[in-house]
PDB file of N, CA, C and O in Angstrom:
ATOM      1  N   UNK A   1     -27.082  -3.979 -13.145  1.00  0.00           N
ATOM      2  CA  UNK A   1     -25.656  -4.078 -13.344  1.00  0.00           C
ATOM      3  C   UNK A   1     -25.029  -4.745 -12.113  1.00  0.00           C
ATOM      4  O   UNK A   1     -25.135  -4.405 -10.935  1.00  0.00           O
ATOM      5  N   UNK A   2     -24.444  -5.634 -12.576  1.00  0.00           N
ATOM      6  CA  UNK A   2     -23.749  -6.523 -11.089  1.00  0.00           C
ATOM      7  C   UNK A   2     -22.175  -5.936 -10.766  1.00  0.00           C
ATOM      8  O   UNK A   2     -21.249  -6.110 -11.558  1.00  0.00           O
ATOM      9  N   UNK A   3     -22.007  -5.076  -9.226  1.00  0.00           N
ATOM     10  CA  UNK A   3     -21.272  -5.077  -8.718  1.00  0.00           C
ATOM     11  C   UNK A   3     -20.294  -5.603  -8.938  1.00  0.00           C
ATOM     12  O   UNK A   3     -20.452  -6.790  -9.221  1.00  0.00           O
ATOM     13  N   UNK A   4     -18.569  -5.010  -8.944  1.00  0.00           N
ATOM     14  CA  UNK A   4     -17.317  -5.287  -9.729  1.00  0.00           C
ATOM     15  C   UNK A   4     -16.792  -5.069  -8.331  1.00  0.00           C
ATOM     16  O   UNK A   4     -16.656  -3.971  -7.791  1.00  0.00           O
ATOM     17  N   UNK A   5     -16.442  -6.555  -7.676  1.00  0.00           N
ATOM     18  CA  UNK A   5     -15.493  -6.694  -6.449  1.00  0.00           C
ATOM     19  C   UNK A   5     -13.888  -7.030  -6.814  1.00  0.00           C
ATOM     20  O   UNK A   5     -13.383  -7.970  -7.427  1.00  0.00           O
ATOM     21  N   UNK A   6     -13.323  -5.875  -6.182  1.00  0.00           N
ATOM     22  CA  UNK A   6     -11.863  -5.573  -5.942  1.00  0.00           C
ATOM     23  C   UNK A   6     -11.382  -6.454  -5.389  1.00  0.00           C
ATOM     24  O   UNK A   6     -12.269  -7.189  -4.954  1.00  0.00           O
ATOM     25  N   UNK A   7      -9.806  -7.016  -5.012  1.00  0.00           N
ATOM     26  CA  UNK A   7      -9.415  -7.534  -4.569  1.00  0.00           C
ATOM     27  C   UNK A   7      -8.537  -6.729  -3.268  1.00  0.00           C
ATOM     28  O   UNK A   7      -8.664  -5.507  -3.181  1.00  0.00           O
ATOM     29  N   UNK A   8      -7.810  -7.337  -2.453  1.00  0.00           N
ATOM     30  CA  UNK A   8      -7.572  -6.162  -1.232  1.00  0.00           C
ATOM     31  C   UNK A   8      -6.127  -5.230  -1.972  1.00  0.00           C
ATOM     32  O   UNK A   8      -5.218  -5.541  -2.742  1.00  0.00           O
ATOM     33  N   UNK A   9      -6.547  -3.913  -1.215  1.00  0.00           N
ATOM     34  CA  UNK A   9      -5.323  -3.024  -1.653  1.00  0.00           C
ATOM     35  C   UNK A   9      -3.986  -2.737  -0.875  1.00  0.00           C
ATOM     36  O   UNK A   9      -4.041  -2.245   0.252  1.00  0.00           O
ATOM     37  N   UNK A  10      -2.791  -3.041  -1.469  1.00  0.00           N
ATOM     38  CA  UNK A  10      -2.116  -2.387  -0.609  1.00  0.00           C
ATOM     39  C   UNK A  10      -1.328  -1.051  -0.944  1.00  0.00           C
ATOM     40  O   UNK A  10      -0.647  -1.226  -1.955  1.00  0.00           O
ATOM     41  N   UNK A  11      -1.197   0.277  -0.401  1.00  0.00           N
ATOM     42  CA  UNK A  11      -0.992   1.226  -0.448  1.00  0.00           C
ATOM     43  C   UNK A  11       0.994   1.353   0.464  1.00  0.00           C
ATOM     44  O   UNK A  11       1.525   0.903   1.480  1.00  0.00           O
ATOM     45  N   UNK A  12       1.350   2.118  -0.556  1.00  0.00           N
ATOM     46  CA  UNK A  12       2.734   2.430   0.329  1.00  0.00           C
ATOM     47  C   UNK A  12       3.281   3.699   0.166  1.00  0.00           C
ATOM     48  O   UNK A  12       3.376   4.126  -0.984  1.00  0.00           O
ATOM     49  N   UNK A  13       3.639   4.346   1.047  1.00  0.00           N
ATOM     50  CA  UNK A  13       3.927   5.879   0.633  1.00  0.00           C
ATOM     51  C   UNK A  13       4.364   6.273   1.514  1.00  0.00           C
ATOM     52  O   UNK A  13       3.863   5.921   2.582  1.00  0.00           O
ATOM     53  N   UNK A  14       5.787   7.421   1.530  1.00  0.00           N
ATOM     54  CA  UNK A  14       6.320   7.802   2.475  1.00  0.00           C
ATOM     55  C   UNK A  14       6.498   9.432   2.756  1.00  0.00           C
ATOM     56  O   UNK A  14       6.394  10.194   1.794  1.00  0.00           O
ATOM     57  N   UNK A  15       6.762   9.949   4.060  1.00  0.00           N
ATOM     58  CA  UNK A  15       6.598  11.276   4.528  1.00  0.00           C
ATOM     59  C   UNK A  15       7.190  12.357   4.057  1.00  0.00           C
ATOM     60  O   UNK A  15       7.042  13.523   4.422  1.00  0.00           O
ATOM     61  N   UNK A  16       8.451  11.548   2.521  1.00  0.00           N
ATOM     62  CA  UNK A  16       8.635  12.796   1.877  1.00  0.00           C
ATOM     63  C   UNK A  16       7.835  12.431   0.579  1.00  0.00           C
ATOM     64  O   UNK A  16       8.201  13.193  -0.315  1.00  0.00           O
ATOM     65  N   UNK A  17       6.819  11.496   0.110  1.00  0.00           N
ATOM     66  CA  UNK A  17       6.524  11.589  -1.242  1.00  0.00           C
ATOM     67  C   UNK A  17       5.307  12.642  -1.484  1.00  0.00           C
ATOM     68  O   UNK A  17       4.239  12.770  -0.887  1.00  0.00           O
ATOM     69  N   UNK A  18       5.938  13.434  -2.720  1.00  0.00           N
ATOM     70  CA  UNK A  18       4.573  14.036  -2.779  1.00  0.00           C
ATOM     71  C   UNK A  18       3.427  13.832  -2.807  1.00  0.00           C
ATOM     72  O   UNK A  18       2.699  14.735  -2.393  1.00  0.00           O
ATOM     73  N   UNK A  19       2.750  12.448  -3.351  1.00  0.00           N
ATOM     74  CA  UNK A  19       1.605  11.605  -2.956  1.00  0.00           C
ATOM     75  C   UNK A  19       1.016  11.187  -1.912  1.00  0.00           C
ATOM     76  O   UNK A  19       0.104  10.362  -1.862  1.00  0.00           O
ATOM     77  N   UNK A  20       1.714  11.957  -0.723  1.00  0.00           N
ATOM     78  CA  UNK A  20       1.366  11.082   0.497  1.00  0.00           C
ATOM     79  C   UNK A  20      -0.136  11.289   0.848  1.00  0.00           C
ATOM     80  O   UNK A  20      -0.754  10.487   1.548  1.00  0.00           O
ATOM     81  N   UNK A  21      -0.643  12.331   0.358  1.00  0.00           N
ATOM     82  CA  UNK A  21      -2.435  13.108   0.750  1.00  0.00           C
ATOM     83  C   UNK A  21      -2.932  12.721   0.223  1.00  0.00           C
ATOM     84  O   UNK A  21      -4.078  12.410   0.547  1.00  0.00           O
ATOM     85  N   UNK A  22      -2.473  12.488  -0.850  1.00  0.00           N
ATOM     86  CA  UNK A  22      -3.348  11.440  -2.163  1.00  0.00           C
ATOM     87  C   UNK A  22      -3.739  10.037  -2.085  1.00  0.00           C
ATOM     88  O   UNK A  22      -4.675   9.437  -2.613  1.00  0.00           O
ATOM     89  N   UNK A  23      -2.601   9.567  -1.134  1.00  0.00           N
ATOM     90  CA  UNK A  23      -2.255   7.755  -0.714  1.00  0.00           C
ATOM     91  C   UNK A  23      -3.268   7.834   0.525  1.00  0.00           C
ATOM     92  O   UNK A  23      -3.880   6.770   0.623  1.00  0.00           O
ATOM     93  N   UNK A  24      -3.520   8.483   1.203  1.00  0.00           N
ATOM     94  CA  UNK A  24      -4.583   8.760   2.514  1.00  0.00           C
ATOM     95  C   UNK A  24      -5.566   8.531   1.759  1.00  0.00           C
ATOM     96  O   UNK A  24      -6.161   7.469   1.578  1.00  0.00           O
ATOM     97  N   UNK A  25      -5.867  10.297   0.977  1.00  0.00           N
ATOM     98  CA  UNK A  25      -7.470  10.108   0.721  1.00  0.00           C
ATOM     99  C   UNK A  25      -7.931   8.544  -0.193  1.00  0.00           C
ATOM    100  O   UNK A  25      -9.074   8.120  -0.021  1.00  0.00           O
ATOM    101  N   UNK A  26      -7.299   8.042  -0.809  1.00  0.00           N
ATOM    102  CA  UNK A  26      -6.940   7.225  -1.821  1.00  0.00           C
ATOM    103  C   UNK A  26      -7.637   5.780  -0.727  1.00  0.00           C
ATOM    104  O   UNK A  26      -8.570   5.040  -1.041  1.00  0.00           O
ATOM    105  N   UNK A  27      -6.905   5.745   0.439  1.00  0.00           N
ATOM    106  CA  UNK A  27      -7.332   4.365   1.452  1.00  0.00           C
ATOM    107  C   UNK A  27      -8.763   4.712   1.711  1.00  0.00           C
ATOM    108  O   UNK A  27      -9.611   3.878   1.392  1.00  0.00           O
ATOM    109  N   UNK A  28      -9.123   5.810   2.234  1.00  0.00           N
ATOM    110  CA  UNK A  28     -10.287   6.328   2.698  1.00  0.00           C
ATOM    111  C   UNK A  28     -11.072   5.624   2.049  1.00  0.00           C
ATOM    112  O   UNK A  28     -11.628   4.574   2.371  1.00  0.00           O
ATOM    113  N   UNK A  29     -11.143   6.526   0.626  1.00  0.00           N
ATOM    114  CA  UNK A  29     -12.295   6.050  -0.398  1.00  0.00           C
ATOM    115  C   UNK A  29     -12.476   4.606  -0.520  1.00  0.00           C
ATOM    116  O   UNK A  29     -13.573   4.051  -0.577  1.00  0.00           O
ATOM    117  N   UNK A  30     -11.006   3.864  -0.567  1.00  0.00           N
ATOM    118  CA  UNK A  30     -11.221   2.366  -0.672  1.00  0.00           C
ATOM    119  C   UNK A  30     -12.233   1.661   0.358  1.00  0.00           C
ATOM    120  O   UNK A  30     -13.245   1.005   0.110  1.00  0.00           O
ATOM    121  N   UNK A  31     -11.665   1.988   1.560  1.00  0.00           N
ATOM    122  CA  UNK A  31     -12.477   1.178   3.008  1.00  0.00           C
ATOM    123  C   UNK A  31     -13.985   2.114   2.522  1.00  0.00           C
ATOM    124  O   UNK A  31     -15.024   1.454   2.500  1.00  0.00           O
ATOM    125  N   UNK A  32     -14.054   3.313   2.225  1.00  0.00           N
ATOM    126  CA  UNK A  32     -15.248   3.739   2.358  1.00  0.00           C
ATOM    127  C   UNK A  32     -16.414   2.636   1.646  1.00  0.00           C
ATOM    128  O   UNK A  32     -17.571   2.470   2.032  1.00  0.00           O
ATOM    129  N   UNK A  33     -15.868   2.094   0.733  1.00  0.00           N
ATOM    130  CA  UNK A  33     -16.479   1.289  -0.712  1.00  0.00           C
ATOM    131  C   UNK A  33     -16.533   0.025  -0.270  1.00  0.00           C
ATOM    132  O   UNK A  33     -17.016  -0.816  -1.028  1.00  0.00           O
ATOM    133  N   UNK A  34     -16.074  -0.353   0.978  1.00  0.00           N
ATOM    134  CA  UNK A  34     -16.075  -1.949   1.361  1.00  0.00           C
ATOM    135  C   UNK A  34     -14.490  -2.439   0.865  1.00  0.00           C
ATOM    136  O   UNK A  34     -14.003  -3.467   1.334  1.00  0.00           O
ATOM    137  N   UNK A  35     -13.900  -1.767   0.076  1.00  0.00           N
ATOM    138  CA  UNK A  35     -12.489  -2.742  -0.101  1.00  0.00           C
ATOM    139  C   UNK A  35     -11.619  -2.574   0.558  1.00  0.00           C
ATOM    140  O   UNK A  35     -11.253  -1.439   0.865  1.00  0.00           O
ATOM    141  N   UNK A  36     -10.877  -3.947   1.077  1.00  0.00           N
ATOM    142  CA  UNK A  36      -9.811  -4.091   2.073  1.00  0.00           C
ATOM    143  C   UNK A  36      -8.883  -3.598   1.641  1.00  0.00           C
ATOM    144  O   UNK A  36      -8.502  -3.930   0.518  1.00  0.00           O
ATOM    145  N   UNK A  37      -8.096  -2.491   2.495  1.00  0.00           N
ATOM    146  CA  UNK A  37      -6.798  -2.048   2.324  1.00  0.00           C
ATOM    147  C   UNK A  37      -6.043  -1.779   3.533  1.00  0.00           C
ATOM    148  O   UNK A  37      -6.371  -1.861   4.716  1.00  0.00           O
ATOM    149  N   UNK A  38      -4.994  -1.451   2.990  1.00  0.00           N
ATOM    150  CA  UNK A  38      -3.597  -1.647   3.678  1.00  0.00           C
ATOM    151  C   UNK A  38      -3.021  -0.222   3.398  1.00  0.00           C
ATOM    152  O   UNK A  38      -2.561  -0.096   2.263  1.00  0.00           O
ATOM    153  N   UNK A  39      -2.937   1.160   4.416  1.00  0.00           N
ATOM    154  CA  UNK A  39      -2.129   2.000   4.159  1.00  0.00           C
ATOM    155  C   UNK A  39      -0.666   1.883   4.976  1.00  0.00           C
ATOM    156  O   UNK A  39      -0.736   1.628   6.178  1.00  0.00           O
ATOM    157  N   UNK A  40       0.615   2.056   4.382  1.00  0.00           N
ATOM    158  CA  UNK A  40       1.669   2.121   5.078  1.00  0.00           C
ATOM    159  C   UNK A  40       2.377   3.475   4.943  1.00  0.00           C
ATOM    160  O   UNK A  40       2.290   4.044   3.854  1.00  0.00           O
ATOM    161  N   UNK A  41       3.043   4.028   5.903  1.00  0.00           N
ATOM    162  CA  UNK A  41       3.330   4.864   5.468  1.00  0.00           C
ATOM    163  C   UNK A  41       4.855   5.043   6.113  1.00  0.00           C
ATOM    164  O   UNK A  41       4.972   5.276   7.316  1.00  0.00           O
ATOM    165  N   UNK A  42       5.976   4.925   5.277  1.00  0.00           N
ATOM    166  CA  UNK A  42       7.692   5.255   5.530  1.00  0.00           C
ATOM    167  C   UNK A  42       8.098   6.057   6.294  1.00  0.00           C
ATOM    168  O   UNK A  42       7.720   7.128   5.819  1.00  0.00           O
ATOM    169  N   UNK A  43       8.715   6.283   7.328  1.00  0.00           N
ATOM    170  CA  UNK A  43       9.457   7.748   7.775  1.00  0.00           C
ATOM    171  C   UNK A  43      10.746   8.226   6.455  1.00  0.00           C
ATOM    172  O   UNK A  43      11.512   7.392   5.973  1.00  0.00           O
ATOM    173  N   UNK A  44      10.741   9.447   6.127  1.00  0.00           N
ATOM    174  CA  UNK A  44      11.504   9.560   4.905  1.00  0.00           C
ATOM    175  C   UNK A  44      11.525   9.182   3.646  1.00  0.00           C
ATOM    176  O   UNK A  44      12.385   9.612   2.877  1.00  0.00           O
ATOM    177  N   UNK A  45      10.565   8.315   3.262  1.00  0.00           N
ATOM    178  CA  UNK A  45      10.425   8.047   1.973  1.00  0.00           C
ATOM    179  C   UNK A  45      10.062   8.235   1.167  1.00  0.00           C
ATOM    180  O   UNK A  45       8.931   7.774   1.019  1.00  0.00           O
ATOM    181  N   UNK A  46      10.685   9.085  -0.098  1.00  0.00           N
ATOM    182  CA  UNK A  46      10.280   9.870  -0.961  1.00  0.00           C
ATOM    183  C   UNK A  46       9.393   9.271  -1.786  1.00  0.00           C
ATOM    184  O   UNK A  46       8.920   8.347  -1.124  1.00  0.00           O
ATOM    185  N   UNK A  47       8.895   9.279  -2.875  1.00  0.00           N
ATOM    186  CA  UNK A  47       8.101   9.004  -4.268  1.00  0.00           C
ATOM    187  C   UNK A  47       9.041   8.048  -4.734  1.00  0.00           C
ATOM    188  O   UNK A  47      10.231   8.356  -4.805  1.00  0.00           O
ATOM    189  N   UNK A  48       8.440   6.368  -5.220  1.00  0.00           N
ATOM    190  CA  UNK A  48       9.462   5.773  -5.816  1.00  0.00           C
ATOM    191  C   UNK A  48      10.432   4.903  -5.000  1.00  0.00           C
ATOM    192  O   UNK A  48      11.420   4.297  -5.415  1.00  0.00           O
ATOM    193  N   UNK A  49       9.799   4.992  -3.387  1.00  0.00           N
ATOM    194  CA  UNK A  49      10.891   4.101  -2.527  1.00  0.00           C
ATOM    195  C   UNK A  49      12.105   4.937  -2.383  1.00  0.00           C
ATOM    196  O   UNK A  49      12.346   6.085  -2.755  1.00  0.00           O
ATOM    197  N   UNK A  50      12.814   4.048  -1.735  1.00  0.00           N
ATOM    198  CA  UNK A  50      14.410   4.825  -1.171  1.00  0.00           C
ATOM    199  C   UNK A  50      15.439   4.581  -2.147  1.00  0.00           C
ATOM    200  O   UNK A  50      16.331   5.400  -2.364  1.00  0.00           O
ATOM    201  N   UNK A  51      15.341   3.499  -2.729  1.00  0.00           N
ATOM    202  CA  UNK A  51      16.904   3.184  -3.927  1.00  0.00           C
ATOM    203  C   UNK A  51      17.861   2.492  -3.668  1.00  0.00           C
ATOM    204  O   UNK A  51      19.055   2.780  -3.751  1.00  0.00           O
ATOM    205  N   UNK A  52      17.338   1.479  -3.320  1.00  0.00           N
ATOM    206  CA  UNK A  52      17.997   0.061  -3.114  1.00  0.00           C
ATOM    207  C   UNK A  52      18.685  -0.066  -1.701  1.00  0.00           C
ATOM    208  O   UNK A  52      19.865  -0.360  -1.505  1.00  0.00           O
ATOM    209  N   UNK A  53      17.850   0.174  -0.881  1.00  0.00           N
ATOM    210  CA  UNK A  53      18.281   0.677   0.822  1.00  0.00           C
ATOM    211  C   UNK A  53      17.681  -0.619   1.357  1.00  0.00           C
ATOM    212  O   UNK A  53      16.886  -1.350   0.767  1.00  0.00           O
ATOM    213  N   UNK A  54      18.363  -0.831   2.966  1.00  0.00           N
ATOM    214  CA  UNK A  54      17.975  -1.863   3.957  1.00  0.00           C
ATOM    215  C   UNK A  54      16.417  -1.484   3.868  1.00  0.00           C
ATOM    216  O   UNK A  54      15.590  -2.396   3.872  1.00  0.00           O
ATOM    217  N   UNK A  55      16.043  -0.245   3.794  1.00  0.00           N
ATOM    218  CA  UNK A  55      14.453   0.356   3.931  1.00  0.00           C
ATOM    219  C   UNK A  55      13.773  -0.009   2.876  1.00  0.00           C
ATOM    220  O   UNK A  55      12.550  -0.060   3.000  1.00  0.00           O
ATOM    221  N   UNK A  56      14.333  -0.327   1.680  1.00  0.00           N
ATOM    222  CA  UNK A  56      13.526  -0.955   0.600  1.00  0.00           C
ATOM    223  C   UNK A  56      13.159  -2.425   0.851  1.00  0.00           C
ATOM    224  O   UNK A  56      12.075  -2.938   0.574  1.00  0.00           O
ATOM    225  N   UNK A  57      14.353  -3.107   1.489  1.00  0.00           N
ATOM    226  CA  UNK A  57      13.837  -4.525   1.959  1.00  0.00           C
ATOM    227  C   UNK A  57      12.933  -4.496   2.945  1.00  0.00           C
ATOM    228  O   UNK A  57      12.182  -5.464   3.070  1.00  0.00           O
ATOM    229  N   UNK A  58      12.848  -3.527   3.715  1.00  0.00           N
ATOM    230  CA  UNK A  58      11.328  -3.588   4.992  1.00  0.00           C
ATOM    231  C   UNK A  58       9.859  -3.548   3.895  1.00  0.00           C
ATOM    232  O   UNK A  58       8.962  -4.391   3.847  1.00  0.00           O
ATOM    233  N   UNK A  59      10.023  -1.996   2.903  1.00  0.00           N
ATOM    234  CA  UNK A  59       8.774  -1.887   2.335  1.00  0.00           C
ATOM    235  C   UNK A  59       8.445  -3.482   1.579  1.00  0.00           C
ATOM    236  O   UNK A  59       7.308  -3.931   1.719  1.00  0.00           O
ATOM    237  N   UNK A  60       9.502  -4.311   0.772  1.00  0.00           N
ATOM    238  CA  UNK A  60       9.349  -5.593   0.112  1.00  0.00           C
ATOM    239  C   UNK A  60       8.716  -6.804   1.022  1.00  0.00           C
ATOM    240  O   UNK A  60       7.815  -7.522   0.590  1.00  0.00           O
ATOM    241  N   UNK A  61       9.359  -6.969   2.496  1.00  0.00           N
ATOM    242  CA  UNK A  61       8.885  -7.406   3.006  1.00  0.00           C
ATOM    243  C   UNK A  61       7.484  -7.194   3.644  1.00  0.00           C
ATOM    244  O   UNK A  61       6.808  -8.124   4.085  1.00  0.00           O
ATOM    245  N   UNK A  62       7.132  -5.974   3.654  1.00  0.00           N
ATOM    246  CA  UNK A  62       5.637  -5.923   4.056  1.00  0.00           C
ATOM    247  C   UNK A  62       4.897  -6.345   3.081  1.00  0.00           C
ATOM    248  O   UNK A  62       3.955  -7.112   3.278  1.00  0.00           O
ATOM    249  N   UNK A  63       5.355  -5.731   1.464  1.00  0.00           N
ATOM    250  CA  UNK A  63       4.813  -6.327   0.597  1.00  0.00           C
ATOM    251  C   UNK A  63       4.316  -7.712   0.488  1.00  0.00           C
ATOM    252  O   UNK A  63       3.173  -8.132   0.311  1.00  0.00           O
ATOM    253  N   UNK A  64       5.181  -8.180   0.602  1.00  0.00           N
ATOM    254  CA  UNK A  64       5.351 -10.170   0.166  1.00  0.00           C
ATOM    255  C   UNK A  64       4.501 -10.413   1.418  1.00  0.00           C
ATOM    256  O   UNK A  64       3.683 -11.235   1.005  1.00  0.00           O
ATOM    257  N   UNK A  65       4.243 -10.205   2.577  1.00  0.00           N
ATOM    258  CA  UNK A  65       3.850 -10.406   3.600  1.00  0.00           C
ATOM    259  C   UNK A  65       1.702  -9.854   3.135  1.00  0.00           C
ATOM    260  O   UNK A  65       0.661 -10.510   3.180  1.00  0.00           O
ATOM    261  N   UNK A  66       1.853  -9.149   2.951  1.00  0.00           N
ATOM    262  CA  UNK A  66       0.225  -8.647   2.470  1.00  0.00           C
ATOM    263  C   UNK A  66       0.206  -9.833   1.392  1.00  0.00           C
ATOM    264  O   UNK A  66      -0.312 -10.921   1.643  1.00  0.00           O
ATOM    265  N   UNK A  67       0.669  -9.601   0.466  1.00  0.00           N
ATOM    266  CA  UNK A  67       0.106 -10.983  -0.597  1.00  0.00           C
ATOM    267  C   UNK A  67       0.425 -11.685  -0.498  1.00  0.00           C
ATOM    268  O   UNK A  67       0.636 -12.080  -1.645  1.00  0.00           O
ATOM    269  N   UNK A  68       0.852 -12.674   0.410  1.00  0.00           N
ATOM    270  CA  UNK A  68       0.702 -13.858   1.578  1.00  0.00           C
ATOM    271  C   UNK A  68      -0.493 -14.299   1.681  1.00  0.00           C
ATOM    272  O   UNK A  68      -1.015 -15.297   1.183  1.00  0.00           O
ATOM    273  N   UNK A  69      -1.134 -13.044   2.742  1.00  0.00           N
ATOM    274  CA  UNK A  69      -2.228 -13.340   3.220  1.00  0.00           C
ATOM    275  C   UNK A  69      -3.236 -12.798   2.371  1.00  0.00           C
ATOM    276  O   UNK A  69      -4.402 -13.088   2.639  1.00  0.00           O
ATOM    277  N   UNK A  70      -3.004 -12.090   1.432  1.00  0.00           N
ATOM    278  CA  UNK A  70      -4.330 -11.873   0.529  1.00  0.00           C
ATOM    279  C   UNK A  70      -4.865 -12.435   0.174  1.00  0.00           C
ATOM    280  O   UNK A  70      -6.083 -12.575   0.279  1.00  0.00           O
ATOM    281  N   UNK A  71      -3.673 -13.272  -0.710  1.00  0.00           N
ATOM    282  CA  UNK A  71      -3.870 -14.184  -1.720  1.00  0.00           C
ATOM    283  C   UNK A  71      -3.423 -15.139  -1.948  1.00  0.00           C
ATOM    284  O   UNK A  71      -3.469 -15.641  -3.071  1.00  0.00           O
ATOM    285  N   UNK A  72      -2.701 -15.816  -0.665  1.00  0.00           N
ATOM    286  CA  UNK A  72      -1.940 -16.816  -0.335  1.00  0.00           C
ATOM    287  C   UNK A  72      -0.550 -17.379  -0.907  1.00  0.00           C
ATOM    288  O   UNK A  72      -0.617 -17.484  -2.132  1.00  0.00           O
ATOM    289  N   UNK A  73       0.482 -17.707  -0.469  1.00  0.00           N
ATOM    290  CA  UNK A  73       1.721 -17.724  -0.676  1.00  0.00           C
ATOM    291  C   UNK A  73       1.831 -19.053  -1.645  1.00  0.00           C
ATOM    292  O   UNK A  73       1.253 -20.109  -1.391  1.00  0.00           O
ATOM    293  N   UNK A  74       2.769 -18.802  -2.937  1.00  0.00           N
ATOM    294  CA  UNK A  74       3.186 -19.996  -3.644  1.00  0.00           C
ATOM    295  C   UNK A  74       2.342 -19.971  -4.230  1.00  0.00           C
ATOM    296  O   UNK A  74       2.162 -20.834  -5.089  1.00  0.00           O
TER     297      UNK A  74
END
């Protein structure tokens, strides 16, 4: 059976979402497996992002910025 390669991950999650242990163990396993990832993690940011905050344009911009370089821009 031939090996099914991922493309890189990016992970985002903040210090109030309830997912945040999940978004950890979640990177772990990835790097554990060889796939490139990206954990970030918000001060204050609940489940779902903030809600249309200056802080949503930081998480967007990291975004657009990872699949840039993932997978190249344009």
């Amino acid at each position: 059976m031939k090996a099914c390669r991922y493309p890189p991950v990016f992970l985002k999650t903040g210090t109030r979402d309830l997912f945040l242990s999940n978004t950890a163990r979640m990177h772990r396993r990835l790097l554990a497996h060889g796939i490139p990832a990206q954990l970030h993690v918000w001060e204050a940011m609940p489940h779902g992002d903030f809600g249309d905050t200056p802080e949503d344009e930081e998480v967007n911009a990291a975004m657009q910025t990872f699949m840039d370089r993932a997978w190249g821009s344009g």
